[in-house]
C-alpha positions in Angstrom: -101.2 53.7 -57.3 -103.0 52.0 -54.7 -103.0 53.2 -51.2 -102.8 49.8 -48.9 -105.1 51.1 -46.1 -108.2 52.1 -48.5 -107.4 49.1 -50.3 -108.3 47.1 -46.9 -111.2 49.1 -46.3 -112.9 48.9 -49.7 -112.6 44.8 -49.2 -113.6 44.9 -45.5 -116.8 46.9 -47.3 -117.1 44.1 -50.0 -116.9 41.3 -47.7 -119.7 43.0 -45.9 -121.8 43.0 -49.5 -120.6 39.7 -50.6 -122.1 38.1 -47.3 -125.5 39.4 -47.6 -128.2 37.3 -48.7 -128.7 36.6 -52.1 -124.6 38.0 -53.1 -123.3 35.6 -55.7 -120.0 34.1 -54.6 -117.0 36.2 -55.5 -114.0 34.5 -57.5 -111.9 34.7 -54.8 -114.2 32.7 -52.3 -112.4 29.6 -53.6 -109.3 30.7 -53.3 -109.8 32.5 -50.0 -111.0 28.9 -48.8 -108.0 26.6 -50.7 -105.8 29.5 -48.6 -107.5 28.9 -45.1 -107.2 25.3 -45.7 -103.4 25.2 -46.4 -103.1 27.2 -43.4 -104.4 25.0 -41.1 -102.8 22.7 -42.4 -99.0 24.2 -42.2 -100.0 24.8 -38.9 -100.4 21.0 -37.6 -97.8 20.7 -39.6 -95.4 22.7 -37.7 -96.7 21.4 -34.3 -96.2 17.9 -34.8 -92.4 18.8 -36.3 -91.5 21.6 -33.1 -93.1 18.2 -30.9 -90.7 15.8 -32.0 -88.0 18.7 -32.3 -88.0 19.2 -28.8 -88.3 15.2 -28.2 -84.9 15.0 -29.9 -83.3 17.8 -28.6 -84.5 16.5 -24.8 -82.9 13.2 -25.5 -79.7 14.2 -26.9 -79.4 16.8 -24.1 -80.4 13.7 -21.4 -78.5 11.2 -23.9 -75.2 13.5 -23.2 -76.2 13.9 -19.5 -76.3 10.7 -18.6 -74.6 8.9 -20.5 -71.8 11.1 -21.9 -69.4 10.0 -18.7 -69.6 6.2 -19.7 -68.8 7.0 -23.1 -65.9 8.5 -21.9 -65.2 5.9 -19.2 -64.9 3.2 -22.3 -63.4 5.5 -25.0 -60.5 5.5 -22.0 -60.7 2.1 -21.1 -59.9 1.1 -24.7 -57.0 3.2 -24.9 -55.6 1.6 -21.5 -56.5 -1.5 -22.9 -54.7 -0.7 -26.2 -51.9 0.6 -24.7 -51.1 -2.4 -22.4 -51.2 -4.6 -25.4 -48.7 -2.8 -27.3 -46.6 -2.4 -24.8 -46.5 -6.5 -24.1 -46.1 -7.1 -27.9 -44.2 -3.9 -28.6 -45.4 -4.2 -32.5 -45.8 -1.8 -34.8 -49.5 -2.0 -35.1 -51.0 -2.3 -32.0 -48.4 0.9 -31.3 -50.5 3.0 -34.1 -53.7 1.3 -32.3 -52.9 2.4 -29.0 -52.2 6.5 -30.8 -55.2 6.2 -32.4 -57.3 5.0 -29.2 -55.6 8.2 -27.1 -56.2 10.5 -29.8 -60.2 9.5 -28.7 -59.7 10.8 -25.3 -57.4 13.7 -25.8 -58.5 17.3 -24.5 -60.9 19.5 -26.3 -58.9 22.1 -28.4 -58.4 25.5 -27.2 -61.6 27.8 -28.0 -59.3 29.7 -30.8 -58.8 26.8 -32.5 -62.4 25.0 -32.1 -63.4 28.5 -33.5 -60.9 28.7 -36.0 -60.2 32.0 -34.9 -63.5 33.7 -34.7 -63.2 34.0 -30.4 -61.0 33.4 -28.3 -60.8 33.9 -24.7 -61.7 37.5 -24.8 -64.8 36.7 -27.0 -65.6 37.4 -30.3 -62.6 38.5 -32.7 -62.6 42.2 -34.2 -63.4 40.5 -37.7 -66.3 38.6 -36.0 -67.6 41.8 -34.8 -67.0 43.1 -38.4 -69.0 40.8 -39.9 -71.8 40.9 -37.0 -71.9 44.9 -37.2 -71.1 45.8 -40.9 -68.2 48.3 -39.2 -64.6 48.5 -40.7 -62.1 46.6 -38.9 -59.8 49.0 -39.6 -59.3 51.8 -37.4 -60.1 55.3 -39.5 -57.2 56.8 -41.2 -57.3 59.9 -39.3 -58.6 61.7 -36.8 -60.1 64.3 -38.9 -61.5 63.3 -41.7 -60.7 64.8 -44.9 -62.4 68.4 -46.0 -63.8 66.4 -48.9 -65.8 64.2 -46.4 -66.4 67.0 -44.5 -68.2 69.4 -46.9 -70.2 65.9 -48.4 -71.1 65.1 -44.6 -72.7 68.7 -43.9 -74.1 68.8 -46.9 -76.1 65.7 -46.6 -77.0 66.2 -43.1 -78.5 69.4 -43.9 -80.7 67.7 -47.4 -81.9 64.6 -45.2 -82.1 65.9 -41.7 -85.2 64.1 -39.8 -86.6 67.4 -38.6 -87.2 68.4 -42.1 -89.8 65.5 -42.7 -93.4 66.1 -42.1 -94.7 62.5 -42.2 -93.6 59.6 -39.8 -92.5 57.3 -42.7 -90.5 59.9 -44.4 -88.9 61.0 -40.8 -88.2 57.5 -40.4 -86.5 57.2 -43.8 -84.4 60.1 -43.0 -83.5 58.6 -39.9 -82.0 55.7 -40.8 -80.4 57.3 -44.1 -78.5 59.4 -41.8 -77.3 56.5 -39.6 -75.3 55.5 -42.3 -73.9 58.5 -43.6 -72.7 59.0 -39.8 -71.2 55.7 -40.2 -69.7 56.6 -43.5 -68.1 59.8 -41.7 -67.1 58.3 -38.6 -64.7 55.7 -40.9 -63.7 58.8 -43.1 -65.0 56.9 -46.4 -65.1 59.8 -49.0 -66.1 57.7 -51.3 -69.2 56.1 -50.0 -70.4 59.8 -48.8 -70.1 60.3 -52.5 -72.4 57.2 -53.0 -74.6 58.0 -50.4 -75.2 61.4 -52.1 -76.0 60.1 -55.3 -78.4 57.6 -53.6 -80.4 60.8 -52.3 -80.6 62.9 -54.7 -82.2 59.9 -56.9 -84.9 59.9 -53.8 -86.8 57.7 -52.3 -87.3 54.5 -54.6 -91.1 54.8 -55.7 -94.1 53.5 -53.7 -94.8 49.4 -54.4 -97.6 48.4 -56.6 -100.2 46.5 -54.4 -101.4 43.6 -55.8 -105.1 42.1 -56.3 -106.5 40.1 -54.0 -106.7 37.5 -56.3 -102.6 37.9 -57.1 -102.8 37.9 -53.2 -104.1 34.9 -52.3 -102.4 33.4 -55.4 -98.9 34.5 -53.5 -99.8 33.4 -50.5 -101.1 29.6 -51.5 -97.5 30.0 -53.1 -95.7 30.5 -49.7 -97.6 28.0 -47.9 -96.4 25.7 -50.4 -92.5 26.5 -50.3 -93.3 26.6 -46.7 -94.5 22.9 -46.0 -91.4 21.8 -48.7 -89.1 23.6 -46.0 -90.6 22.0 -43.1 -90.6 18.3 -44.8 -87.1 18.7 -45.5 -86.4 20.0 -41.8 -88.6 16.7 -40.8 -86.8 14.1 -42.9 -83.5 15.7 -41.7 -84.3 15.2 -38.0 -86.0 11.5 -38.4 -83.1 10.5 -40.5 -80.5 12.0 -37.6 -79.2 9.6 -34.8 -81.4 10.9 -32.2 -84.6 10.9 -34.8 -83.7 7.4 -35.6 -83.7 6.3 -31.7 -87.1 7.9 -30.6 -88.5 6.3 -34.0 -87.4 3.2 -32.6 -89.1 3.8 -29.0 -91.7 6.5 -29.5 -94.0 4.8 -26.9 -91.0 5.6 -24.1 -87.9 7.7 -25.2 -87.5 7.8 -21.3 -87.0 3.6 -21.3 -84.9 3.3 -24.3 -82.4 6.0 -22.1 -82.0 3.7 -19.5 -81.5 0.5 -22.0 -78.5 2.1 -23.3 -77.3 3.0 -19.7 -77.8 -0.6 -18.6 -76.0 -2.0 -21.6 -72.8 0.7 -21.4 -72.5 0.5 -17.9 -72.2 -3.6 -19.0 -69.5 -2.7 -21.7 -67.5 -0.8 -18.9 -67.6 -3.6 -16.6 -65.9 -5.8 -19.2 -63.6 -3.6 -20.6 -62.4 -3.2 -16.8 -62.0 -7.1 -16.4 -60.4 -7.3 -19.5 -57.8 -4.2 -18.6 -57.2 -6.0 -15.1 -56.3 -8.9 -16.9 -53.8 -7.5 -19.0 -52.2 -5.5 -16.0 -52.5 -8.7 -14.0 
C-alpha cells in the first residue's frame, strides 16, 4: 500500500534525476507533455465559452431590460386589437382569437403554482427543505425515543467518540460518523442506529490503492477529454439558443443589434396603436 505523500516525494526526487544531464527520457515524458498540452488547451477552451457566456447572459438580461416593456406594450395591443374585432363581428373565431390574445398578457401565476409547490410565500416548503437537508419531514414519533435507540445511541457514541482518535483523519472520520448517528437519534430511527452500528463495526473501508504515474496521467488525459466533450456540448447549446443565435449574427456590436430591435418594436407599437384607433374610431 502506497502512502500518497512519499509517493510525491520519491517522484519530486526522480524528476530531479531525470533532468540531469545525460538522464535518458522517462516513459512518462510523453505523456506528461500530451497532458500539459490538453491542458492548455481546455483552458482557452473554457475562456472563449465563459466569454461568450457572459455575452449572452448580458444581452438577454439588457434584451429583457429594455425591451421587455414593448413586448408587453404589443402583446397588449393585439389583444385590444383582437378584442375590438370580435366584438364588431361578434363571431365565433375571432371570439377564441381575442381569449387566446388575453391569455398572452394575463398575470404571472402565484409563486406556489410557478413552483409547483416547492415555495410559497413563506419560502421553501418543508419537503423542499427535506430534500435540501436529507432530514425527515416528519416530525419524530416521540419525545423520547425508544430504550432500543437509546442503548444503540450510547453505545455507539461511546465506540466512535472523536476524543478517542489519535490521528486528525481518524478524528475527523469519527466526527462526521457521529453527526449522523445524532441525526439518526434525534428522528428516533431504531432501525438506521442498527445500520449505523453494523457500518462501524465493519470499520473504516480500507485505504485506496494509488495509482502509477503512468495510470495517472493516463486518467487525467481521460478527463480532459470528457471534459472538452462537456464543454462543446455546453457551447453548441448556447450558439444554438436565441440569444447565441443573435450575437452570432452581430458579433462585431451586440450593443447595435440591441438598439435595431428597439427601433423596429417601438415601429410595430406605433402601428398596432393606429390600427387599434382605427377600430375604436
Amino acid at each position: 500500500m502506497t502512502n500518497p505523500e512519499a509517493q510525491t516525494n520519491e517522484e519530486a526526487r526522480q524528476q530531479q534525476a531525470d533532468s540531469a544531464p545525460g538522464a535518458p527520457p522517462r516513459p512518462e515524458e510523453r505523456l506528461e507533455r500530451a497532458v500539459r498540452a490538453a491542458e492548455q488547451a481546455l483552458i482557452e477552451f473554457e475562456i472563449a465559452l465563459e466569454t461568450f457566456r457572459v455575452e449572452v447572459e448580458n444581452f438577454s438580461r439588457l434584451h429583457h431590460q429594455r425591451l421587455g416593456p414593448m413586448y408587453t406594450r404589443l402583446d397588449e395591443l393585439d389583444a385590444l386589437i383582437a378584442e375590438a374585432i370580435a366584438a364588431r363581428s361578434g363571431d365565433e373565431e375571432d371570439l377564441r382569437r381575442a381569449r387566446e390574445a388575453r391569455s398572452l398578457v394575463l398575470p404571472m401565476p402565484q409563486v406556489e403554482e410557478l413552483f409547483q409547490g416547492w415555495m410559497d410565500s413563506d419560502g421553501i416548503s418543508p419537503e423542499a427543505q427535506s430534500m435540501l437537508t436529507e432530514r425527515s419531514v416528519k416530525p419524530p414519533p416521540r419525545v423520547r425515543p425508544s430504550d432500543e435507540a437509546r442503548r444503540v445511541f450510547r453505545d455507539l457514541v461511546r465506540k466512535a467518540h472523536p476524543d478517542l482518535a489519535r490521528e486528525d483523519t481518524e478524528r475527523e472520520r469519527r466526527e462526521a460518523f457521529l453527526v449522523r448517528v445524532n441525526a439518526a437519534y434525534a428522528d428516533g430511527n431504531t432501525e438506521e442506529l442498527l445500520e449505523l452500528a453494523a457500518e462501524w463495526e465493519a470499520g473504516p473501508p480500507p485505504e485506496p490503492q494509488w495509482p502509477s504515474r503512468s495510470e495517472e496521467l493516463y486518467a487525467r488525459l481521460e478527463w480532459l477529454a470528457a471534459r472538452k466533450e462537456l464543454l462543446a456540448t455546453m457551447a453548441e447549446e448556447l450558439e444554438s439558443s436565441a440569444i447565441g443565435s443573435m450575437i452570432k449574427m452581430a458579433q462585431d456590436d451586440p450593443d447595435g443589434l440591441l438598439e435595431e430591435i428597439a427601433e423596429q418594436l417601438l415601429a410595430q407599437v406605433a402601428e398596432r396603436e393606429a390600427q387599434l384607433a382605427e377600430l375604436l374610431g
